[in-house]
mmCIF file of the protein (N, C-alpha, C, O) and its ligand, coordinates in Angstrom:
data_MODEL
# 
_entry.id   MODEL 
# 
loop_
_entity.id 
_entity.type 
_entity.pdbx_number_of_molecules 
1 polymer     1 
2 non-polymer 1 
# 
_entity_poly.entity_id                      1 
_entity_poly.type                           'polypeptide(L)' 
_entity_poly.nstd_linkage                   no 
_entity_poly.nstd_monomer                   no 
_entity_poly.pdbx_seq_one_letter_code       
;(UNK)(UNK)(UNK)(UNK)(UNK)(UNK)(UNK)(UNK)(UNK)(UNK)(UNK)(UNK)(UNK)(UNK)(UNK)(UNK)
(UNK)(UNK)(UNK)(UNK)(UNK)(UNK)(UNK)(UNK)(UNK)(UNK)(UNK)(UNK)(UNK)(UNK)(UNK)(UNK)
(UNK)(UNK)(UNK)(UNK)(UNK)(UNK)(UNK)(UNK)(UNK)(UNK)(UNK)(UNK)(UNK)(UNK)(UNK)(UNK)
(UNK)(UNK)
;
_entity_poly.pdbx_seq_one_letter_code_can   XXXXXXXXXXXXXXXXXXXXXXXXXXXXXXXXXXXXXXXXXXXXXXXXXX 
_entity_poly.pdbx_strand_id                 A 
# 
loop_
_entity_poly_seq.entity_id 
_entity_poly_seq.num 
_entity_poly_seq.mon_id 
_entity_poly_seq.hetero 
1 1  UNK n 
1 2  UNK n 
1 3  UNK n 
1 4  UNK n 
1 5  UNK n 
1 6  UNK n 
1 7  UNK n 
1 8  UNK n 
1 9  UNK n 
1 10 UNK n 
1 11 UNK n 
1 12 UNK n 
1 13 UNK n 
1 14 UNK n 
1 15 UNK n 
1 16 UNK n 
1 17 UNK n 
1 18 UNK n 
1 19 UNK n 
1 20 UNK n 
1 21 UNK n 
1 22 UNK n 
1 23 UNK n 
1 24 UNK n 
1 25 UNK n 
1 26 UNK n 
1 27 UNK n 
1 28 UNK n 
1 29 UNK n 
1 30 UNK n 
1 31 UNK n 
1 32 UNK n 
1 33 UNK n 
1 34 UNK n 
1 35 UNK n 
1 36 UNK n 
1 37 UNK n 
1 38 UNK n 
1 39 UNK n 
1 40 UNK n 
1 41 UNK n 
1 42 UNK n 
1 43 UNK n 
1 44 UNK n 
1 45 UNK n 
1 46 UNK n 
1 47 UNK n 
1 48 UNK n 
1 49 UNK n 
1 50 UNK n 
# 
loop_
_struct_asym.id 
_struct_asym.entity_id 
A 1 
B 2 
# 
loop_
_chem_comp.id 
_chem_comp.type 
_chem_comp.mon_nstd_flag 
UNK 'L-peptide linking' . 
ZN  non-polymer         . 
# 
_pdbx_entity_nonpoly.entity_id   2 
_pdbx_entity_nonpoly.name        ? 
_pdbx_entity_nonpoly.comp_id     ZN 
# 
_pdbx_nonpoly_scheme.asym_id         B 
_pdbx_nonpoly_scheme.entity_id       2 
_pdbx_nonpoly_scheme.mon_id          ZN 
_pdbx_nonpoly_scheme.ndb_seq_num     1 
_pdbx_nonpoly_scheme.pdb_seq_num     101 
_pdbx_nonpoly_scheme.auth_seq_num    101 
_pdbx_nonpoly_scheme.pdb_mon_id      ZN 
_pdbx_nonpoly_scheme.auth_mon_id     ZN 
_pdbx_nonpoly_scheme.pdb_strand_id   A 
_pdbx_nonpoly_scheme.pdb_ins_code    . 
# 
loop_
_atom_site.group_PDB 
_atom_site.id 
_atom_site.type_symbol 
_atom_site.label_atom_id 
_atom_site.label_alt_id 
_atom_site.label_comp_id 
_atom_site.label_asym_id 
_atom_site.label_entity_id 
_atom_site.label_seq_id 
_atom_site.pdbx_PDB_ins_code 
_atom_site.Cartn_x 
_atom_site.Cartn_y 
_atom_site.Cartn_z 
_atom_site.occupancy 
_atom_site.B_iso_or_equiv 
_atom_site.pdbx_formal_charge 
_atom_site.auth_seq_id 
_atom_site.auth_comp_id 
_atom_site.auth_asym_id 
_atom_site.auth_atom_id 
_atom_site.pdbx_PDB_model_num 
ATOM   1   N  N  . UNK A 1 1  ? 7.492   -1.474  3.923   1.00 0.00 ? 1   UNK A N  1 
ATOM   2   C  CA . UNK A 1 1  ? 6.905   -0.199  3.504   1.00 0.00 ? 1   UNK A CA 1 
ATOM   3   C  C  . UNK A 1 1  ? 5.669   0.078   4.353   1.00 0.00 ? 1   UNK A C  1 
ATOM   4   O  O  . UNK A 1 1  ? 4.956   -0.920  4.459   1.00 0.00 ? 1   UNK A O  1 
ATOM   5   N  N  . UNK A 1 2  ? 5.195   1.228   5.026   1.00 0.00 ? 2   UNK A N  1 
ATOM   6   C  CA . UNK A 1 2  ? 4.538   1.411   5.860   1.00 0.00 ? 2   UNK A CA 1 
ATOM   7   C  C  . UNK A 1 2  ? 3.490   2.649   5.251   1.00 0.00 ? 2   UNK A C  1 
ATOM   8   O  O  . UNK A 1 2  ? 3.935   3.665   4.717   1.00 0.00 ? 2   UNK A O  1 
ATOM   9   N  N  . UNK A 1 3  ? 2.525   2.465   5.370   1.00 0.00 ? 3   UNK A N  1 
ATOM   10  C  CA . UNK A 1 3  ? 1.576   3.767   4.828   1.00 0.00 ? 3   UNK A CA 1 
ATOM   11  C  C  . UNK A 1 3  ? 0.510   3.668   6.351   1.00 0.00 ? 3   UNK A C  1 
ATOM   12  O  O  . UNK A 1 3  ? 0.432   2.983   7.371   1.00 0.00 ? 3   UNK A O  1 
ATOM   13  N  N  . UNK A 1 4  ? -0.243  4.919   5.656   1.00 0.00 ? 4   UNK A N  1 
ATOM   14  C  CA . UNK A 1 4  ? -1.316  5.185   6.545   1.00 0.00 ? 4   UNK A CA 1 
ATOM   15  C  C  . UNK A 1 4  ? -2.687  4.880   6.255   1.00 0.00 ? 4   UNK A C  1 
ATOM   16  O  O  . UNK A 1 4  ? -2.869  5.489   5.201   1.00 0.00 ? 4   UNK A O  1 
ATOM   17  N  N  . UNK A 1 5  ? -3.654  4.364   6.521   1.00 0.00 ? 5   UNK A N  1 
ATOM   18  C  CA . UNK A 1 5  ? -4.915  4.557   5.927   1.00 0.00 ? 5   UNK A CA 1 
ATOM   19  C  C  . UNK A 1 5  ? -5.622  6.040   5.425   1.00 0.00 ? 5   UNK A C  1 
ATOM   20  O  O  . UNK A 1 5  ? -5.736  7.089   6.059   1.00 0.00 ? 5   UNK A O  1 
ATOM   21  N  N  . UNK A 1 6  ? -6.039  5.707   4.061   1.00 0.00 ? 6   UNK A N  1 
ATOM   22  C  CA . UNK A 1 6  ? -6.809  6.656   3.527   1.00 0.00 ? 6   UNK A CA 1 
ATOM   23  C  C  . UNK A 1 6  ? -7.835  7.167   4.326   1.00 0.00 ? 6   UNK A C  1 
ATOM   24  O  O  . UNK A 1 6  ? -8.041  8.373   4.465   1.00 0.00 ? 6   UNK A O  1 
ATOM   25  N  N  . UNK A 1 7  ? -8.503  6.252   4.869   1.00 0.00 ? 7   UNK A N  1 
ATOM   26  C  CA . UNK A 1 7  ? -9.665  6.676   5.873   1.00 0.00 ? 7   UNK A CA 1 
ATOM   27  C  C  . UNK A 1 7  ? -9.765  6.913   7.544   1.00 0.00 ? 7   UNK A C  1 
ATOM   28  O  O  . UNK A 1 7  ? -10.271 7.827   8.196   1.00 0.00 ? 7   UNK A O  1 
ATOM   29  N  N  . UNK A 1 8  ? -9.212  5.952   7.856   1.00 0.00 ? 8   UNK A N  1 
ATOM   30  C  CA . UNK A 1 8  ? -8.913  6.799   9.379   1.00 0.00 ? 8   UNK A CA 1 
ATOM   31  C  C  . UNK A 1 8  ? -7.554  7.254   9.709   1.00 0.00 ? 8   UNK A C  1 
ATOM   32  O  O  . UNK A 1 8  ? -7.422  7.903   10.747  1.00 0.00 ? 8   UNK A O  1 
ATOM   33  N  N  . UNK A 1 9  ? -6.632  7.035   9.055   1.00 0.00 ? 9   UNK A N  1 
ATOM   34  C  CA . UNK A 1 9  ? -5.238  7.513   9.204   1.00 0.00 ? 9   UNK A CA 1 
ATOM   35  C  C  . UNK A 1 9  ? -4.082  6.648   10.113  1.00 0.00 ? 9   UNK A C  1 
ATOM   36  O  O  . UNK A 1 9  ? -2.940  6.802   10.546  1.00 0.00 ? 9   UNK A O  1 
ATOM   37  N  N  . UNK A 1 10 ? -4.907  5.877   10.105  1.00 0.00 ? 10  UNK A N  1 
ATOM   38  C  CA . UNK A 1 10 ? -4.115  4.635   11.641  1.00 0.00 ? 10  UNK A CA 1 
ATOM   39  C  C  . UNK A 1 10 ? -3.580  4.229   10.070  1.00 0.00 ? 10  UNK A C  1 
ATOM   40  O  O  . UNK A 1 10 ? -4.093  4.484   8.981   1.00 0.00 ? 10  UNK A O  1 
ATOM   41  N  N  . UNK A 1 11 ? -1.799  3.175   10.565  1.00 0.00 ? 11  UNK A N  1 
ATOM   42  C  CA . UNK A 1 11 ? -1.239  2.589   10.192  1.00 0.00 ? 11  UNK A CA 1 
ATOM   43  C  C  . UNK A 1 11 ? -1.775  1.644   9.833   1.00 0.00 ? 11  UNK A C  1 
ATOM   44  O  O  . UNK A 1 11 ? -2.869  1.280   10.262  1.00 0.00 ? 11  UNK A O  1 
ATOM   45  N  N  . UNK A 1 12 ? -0.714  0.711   8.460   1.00 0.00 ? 12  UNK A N  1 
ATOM   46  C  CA . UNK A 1 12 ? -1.817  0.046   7.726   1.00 0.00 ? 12  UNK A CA 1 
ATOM   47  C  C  . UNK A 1 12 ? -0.244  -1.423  7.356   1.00 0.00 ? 12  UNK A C  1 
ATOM   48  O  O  . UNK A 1 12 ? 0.981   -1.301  7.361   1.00 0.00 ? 12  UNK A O  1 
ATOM   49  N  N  . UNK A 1 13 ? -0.934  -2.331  7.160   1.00 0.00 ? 13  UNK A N  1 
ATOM   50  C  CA . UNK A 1 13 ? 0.068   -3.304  7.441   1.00 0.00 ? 13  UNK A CA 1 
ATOM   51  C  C  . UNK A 1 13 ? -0.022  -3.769  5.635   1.00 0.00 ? 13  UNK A C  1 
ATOM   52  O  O  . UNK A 1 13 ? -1.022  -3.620  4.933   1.00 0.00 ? 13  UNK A O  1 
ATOM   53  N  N  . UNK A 1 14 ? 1.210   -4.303  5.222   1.00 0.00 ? 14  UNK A N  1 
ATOM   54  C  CA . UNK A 1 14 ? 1.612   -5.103  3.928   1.00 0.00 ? 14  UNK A CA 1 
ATOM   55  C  C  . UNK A 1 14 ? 0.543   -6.434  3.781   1.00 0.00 ? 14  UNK A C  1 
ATOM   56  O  O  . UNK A 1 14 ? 0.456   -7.004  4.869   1.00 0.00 ? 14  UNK A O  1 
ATOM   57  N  N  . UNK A 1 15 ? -0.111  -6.935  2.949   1.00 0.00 ? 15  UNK A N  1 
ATOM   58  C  CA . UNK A 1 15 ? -0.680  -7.952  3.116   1.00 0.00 ? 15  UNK A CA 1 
ATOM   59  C  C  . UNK A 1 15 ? -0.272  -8.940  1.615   1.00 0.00 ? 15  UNK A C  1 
ATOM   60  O  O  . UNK A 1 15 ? -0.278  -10.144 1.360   1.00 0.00 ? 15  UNK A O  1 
ATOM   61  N  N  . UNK A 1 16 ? -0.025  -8.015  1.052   1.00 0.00 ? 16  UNK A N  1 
ATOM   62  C  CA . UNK A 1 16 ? 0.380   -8.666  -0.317  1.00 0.00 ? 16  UNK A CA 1 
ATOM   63  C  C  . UNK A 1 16 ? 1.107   -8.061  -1.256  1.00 0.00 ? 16  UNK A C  1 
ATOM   64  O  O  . UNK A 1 16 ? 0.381   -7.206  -1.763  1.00 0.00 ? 16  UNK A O  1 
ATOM   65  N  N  . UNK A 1 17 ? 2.563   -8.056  -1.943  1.00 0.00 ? 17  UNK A N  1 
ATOM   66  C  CA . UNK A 1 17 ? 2.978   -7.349  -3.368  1.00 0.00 ? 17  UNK A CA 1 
ATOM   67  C  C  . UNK A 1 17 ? 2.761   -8.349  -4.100  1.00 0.00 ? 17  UNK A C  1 
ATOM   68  O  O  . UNK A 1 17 ? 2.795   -9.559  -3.874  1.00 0.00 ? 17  UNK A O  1 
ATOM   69  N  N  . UNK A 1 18 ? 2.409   -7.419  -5.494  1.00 0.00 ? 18  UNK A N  1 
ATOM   70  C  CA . UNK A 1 18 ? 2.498   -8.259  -6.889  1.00 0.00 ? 18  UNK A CA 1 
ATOM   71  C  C  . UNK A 1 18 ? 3.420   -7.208  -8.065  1.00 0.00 ? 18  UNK A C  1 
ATOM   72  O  O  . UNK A 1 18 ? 3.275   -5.996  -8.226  1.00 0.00 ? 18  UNK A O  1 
ATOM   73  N  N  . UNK A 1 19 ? 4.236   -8.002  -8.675  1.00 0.00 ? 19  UNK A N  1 
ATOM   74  C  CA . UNK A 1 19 ? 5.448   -6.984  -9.045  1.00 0.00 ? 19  UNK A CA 1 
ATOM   75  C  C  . UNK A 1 19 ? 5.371   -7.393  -10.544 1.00 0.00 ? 19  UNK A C  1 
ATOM   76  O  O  . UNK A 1 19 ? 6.237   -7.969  -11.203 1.00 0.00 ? 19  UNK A O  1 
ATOM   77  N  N  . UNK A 1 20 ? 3.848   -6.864  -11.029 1.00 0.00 ? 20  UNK A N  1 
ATOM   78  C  CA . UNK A 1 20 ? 3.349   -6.308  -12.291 1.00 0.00 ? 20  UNK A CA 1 
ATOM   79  C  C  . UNK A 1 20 ? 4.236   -6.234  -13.686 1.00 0.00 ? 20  UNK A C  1 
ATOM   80  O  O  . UNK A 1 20 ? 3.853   -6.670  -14.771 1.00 0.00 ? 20  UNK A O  1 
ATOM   81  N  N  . UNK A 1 21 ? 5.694   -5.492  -13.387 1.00 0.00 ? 21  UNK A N  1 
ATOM   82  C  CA . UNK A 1 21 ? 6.356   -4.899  -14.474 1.00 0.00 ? 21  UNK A CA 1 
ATOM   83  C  C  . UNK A 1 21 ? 7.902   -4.738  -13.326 1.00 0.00 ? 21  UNK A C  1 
ATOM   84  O  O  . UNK A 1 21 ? 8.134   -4.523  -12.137 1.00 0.00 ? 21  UNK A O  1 
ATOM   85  N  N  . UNK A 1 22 ? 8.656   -5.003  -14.595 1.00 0.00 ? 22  UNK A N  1 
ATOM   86  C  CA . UNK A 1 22 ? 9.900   -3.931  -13.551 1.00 0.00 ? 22  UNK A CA 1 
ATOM   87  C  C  . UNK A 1 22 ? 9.931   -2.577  -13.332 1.00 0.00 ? 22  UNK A C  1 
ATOM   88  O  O  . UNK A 1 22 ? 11.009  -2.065  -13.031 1.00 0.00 ? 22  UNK A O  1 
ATOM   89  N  N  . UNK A 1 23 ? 8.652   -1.707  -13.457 1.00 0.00 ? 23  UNK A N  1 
ATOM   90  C  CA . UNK A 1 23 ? 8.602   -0.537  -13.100 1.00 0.00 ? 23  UNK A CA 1 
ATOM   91  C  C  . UNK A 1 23 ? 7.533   -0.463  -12.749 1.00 0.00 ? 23  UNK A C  1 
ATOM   92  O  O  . UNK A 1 23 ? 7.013   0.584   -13.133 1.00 0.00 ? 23  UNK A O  1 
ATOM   93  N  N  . UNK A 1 24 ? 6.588   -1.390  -11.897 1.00 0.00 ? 24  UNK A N  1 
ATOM   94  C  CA . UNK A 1 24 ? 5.363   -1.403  -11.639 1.00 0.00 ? 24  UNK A CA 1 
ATOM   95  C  C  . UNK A 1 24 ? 5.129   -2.632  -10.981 1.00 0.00 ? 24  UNK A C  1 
ATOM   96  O  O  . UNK A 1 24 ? 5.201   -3.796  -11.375 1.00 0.00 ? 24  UNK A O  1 
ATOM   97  N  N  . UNK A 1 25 ? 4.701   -1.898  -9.410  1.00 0.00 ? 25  UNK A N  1 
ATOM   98  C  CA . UNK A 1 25 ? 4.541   -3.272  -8.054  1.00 0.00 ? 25  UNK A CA 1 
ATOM   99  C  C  . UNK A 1 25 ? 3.096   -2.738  -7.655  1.00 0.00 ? 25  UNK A C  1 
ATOM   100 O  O  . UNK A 1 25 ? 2.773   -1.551  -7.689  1.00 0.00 ? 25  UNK A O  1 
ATOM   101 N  N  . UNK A 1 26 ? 2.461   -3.555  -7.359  1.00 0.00 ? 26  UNK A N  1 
ATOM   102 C  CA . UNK A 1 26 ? 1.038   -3.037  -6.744  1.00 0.00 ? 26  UNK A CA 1 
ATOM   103 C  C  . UNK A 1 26 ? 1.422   -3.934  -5.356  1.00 0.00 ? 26  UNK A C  1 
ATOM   104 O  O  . UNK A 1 26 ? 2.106   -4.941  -5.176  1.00 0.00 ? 26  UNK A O  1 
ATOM   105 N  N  . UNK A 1 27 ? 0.452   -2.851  -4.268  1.00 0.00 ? 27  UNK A N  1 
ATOM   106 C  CA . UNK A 1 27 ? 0.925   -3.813  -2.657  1.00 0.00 ? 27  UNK A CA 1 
ATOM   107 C  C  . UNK A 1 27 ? -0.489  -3.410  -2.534  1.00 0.00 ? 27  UNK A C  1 
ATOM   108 O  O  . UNK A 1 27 ? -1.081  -2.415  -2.951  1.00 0.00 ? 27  UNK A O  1 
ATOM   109 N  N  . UNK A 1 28 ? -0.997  -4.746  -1.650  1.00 0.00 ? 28  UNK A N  1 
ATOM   110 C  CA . UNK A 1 28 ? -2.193  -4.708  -1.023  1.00 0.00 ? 28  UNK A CA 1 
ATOM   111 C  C  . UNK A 1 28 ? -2.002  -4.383  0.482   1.00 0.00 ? 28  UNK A C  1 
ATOM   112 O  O  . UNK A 1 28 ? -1.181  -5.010  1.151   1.00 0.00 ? 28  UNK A O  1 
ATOM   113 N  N  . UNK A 1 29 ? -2.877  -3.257  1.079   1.00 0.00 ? 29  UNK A N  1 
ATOM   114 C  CA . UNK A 1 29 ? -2.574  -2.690  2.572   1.00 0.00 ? 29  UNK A CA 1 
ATOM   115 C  C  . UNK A 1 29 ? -3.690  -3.181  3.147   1.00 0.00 ? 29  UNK A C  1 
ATOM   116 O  O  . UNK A 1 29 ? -4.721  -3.360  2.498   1.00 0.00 ? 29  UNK A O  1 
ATOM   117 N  N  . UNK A 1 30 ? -3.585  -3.430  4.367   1.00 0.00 ? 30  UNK A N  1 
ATOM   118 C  CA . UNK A 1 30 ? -4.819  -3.913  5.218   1.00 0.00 ? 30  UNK A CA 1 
ATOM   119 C  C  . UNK A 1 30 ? -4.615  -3.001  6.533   1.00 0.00 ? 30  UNK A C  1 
ATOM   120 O  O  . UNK A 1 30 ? -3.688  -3.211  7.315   1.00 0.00 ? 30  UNK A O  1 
ATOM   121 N  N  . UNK A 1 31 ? -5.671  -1.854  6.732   1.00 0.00 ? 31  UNK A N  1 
ATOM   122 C  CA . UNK A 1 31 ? -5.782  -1.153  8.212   1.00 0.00 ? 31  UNK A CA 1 
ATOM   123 C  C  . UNK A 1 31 ? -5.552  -1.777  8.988   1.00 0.00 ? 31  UNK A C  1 
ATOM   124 O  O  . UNK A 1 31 ? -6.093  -2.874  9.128   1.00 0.00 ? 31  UNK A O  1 
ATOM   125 N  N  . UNK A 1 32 ? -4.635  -1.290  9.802   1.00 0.00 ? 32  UNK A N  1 
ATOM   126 C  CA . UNK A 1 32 ? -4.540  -1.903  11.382  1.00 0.00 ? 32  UNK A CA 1 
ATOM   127 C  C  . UNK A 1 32 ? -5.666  -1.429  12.295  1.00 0.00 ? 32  UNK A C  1 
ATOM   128 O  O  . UNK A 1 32 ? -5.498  -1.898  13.421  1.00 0.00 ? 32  UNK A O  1 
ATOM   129 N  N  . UNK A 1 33 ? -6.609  -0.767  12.218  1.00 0.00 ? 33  UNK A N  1 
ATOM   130 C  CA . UNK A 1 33 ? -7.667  -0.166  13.080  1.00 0.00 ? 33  UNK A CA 1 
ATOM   131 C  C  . UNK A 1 33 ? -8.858  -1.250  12.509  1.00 0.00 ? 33  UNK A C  1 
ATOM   132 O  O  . UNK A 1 33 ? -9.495  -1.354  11.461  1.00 0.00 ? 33  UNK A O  1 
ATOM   133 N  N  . UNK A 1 34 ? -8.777  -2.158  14.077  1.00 0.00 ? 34  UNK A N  1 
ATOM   134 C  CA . UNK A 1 34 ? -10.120 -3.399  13.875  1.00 0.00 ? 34  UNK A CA 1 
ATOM   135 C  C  . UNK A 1 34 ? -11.298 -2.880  13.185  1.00 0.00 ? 34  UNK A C  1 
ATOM   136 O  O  . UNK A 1 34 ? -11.758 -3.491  12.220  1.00 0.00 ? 34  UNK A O  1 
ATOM   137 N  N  . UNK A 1 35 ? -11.836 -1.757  13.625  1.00 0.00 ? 35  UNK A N  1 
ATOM   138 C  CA . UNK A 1 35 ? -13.126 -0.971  13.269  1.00 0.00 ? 35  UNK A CA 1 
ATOM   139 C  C  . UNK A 1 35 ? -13.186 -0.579  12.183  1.00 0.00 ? 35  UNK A C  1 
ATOM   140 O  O  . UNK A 1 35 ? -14.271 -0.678  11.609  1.00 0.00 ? 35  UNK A O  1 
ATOM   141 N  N  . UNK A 1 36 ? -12.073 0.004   11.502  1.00 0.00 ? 36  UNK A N  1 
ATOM   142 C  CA . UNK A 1 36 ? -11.820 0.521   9.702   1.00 0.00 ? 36  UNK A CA 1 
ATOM   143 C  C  . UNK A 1 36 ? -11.898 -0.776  8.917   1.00 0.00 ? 36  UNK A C  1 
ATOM   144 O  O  . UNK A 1 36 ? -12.824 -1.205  8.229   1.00 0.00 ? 36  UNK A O  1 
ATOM   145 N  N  . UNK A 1 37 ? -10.915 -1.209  9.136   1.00 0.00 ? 37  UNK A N  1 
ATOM   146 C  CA . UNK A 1 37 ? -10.511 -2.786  8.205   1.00 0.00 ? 37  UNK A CA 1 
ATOM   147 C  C  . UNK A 1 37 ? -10.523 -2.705  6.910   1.00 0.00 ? 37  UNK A C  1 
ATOM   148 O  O  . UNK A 1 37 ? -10.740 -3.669  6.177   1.00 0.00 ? 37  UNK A O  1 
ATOM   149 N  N  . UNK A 1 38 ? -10.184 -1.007  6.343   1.00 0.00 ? 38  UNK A N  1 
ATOM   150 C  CA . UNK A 1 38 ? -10.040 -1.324  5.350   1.00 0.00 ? 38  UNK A CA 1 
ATOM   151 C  C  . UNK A 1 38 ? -8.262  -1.697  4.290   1.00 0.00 ? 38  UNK A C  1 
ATOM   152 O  O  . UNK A 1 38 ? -7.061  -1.519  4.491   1.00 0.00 ? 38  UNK A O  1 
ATOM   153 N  N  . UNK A 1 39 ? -9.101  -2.251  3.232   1.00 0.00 ? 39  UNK A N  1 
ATOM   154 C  CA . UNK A 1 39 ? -8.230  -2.851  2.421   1.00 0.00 ? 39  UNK A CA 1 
ATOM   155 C  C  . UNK A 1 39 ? -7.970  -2.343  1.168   1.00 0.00 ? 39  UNK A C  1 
ATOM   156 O  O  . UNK A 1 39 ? -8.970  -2.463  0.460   1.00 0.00 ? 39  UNK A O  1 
ATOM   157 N  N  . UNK A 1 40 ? -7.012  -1.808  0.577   1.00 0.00 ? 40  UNK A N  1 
ATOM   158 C  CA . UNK A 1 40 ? -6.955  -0.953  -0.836  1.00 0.00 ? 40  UNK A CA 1 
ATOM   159 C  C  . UNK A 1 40 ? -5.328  -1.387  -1.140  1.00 0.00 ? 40  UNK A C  1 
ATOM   160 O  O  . UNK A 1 40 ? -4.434  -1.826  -0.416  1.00 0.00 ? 40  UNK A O  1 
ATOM   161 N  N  . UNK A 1 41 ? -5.408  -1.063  -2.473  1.00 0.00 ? 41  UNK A N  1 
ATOM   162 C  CA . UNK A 1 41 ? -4.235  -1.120  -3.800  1.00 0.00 ? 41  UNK A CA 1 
ATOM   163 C  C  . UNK A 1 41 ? -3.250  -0.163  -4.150  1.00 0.00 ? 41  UNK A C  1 
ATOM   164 O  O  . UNK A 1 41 ? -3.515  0.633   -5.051  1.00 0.00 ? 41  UNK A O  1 
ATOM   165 N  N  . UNK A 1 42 ? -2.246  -0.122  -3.624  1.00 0.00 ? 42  UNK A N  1 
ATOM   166 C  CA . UNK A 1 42 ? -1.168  1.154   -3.926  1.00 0.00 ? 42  UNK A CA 1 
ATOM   167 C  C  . UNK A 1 42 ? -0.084  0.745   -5.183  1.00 0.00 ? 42  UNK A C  1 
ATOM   168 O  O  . UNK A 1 42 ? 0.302   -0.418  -5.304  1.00 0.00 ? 42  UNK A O  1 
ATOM   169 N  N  . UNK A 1 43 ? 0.252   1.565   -5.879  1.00 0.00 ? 43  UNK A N  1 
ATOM   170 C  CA . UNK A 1 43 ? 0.963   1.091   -6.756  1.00 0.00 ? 43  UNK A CA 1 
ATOM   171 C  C  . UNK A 1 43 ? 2.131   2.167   -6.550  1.00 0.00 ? 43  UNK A C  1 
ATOM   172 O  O  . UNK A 1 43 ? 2.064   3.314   -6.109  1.00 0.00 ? 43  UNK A O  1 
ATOM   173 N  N  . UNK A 1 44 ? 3.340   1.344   -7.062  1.00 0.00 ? 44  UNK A N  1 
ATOM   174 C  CA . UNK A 1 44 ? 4.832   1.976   -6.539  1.00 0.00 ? 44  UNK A CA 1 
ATOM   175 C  C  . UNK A 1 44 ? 5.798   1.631   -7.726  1.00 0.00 ? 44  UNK A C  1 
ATOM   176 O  O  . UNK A 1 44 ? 6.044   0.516   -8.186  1.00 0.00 ? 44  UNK A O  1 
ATOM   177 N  N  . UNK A 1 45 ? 6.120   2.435   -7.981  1.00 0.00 ? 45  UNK A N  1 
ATOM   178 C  CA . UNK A 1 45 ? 6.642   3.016   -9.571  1.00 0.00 ? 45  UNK A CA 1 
ATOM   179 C  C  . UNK A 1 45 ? 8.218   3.326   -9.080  1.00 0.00 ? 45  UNK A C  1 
ATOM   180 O  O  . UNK A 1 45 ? 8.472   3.527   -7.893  1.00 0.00 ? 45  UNK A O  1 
ATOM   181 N  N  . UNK A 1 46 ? 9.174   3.341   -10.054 1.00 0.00 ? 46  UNK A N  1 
ATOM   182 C  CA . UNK A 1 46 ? 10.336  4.005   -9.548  1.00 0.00 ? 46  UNK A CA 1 
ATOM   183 C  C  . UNK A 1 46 ? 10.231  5.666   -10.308 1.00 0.00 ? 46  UNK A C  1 
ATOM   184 O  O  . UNK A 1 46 ? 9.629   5.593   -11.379 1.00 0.00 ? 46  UNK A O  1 
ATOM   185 N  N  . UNK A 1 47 ? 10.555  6.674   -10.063 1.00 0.00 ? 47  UNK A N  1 
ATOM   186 C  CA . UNK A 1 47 ? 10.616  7.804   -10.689 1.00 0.00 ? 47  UNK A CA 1 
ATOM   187 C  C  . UNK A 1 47 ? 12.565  8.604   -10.909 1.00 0.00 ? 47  UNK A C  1 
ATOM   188 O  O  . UNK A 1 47 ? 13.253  9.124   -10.031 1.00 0.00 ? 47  UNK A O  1 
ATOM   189 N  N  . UNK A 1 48 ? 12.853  8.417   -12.163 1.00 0.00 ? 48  UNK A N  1 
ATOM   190 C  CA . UNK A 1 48 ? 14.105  8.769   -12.603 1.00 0.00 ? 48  UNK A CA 1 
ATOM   191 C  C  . UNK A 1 48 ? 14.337  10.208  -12.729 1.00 0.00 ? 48  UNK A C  1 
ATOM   192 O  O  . UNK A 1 48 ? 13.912  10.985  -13.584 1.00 0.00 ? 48  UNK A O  1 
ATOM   193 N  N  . UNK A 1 49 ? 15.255  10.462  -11.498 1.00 0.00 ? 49  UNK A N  1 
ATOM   194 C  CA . UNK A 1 49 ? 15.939  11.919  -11.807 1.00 0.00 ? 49  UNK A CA 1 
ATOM   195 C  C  . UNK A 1 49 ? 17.457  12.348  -11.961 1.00 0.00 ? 49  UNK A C  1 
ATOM   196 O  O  . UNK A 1 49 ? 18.544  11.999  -11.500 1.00 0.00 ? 49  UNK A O  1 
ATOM   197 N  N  . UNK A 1 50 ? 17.060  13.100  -12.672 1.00 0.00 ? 50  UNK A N  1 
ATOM   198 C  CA . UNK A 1 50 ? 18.976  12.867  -12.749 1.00 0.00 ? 50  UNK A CA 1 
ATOM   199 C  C  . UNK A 1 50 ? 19.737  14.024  -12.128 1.00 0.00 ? 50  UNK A C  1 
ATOM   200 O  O  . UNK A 1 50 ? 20.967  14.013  -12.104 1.00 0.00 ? 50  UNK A O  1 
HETATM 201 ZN ZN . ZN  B 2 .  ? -8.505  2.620   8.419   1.00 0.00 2 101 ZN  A ZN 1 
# 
């Protein structure tokens, strides 16, 4: 799973899932931009449509 950073927008690498619930995974992202470095908590839900 690939996201972007919130803050500078550079690509952001997987560093950790924790799979909370069976309808609830939190992944830890770590910026790929040396200078940003930042690190934040996304959470990923399934959403049912029919
Ligand atoms: Zn960044």
């Amino acid at each position: 799973m690939r996201t972007r950073c919130p803050h500078c927008n550079d690509l952001c690498t997987t560093r950790k899932t924790e799979q909370i619930s069976s309808l609830y995974r939190e992944v830890t992202f770590v910026c790929n931009n040396s200078e940003c470095g930042h690190v934040f908590v996304a959470c990923v839900s399934p959403v049912f449509r029919q």
